[in-house]
C-alpha positions in Angstrom: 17.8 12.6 2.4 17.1 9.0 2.2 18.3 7.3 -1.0 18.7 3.5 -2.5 22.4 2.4 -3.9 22.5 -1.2 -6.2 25.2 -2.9 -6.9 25.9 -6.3 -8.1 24.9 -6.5 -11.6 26.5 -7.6 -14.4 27.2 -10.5 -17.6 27.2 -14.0 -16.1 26.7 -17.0 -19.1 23.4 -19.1 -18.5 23.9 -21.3 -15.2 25.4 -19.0 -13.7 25.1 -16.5 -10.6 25.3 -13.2 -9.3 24.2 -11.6 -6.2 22.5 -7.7 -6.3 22.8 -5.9 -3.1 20.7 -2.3 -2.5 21.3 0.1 0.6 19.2 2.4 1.8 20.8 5.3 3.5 19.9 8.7 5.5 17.7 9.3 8.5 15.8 6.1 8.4 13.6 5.1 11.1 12.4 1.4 10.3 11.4 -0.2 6.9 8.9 -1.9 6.5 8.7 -3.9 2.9 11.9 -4.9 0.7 11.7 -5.6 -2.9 13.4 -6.5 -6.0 11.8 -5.5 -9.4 12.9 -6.2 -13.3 12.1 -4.4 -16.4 13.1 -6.2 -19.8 13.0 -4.2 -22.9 10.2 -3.7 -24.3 8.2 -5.2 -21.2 6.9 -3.4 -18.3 8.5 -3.5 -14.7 7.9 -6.8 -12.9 7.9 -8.2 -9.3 10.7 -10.6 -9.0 10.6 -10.8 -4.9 9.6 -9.3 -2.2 10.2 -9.7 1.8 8.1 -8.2 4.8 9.4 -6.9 8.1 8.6 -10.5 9.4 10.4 -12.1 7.0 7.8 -13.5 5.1 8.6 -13.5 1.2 7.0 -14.0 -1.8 8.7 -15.0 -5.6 7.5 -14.9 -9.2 6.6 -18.0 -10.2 9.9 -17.5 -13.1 12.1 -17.7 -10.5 11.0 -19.9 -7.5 13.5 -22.1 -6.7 16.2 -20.1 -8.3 16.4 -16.9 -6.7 16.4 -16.2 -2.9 15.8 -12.6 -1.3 16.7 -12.2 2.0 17.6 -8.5 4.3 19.8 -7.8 6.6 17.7 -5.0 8.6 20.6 -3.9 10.7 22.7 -3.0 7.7 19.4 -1.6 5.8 20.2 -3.7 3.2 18.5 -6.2 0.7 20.0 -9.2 -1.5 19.0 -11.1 -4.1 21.1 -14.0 -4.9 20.3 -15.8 -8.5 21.3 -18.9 -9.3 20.8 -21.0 -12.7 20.5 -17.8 -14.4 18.5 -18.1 -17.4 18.8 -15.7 -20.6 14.9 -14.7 -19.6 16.6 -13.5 -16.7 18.2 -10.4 -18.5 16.6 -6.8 -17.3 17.3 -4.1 -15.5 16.7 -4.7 -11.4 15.6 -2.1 -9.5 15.1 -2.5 -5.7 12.4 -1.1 -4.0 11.9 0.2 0.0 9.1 0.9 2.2 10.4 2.6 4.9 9.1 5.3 7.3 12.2 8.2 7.8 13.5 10.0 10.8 10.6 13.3 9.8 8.3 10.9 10.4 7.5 10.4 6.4 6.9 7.0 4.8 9.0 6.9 1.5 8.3 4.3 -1.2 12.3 4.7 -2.8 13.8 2.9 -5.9 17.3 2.0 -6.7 18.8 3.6 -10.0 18.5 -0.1 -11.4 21.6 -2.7 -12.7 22.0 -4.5 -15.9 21.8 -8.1 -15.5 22.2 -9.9 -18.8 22.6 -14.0 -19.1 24.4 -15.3 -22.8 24.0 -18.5 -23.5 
C-alpha cells in the first residue's frame, strides 16, 4: 500500500516561516510529478507549486518569490519552505504524488492535509 504522510504545519505570526514536508511510502517504483495544494475555507483547492521529475517547477503567482518547492527523490519526499508568510497564506496544504508503484500501477495520492494559519 503506498500512502502520503505531511508534517510541518502549524501557527507562525505574519513574516514568518515554516517548512511542510510529505513522504510517500510502500512499494514505489519512480514518481514522476510532486505537488503542494491549499484549500482555504470557503474556497476550492488551489495549486500552490508543483516540481517535475526534471526538476522543473512551477508557482502560483501568490507566492513566487516566497515559497520554494524542492524533492529529495531518494528520500521520496517533497518540501515546501514558506517564507514571509502572509495571513492569505492560511489553508489547509495537501501534497500531491504521481508516482508509478512496484504492481506496475500509476497512483495520483494525497496527503491528509496540515493547518497552516498566519496571525497578524
Amino acid at each position: 500500500q503506498v500512502q502520503l504522510v505531511e508534517s510541518g504545519g502549524g501557527l507562525v505570526q505574519a513574516g514568518g516561516s515554516l517548512r511542510l514536508s510529505c513522504a510517500a511510502s510502500g512499494r514505489i517504483f519512480s514518481i514522476n510529478a510532486m505537488g503542494w495544494y491549499r484549500q482555504a475555507p470557503g474556497k476550492q483547492r488551489g495549486l500552490v507549486a508543483s516540481i517535475a521529475s526534471d526538476g522543473t517547477t512551477n508557482y502560483a503567482d501568490s507566492v513566487k518569490g516566497r515559497f520554494t518547492i524542492s524533492r529529495d527523490s531518494t528520500k521520496k519526499t517533497v518540501y515546501l519552505q514558506m517564507n514571509s508568510l502572509k495571513p492569505e497564506d492560511t489553508a489547509v496544504y495537501y501534497c500531491n504524488q504521481v508516482l508509478r508503484a512496484s504492481d506496475g500501477f500509476n497512483y495520483n495520492l494525497w496527503g491528509q492535509g496540515t493547518q497552516v494559519t498566519v496571525v497578524s
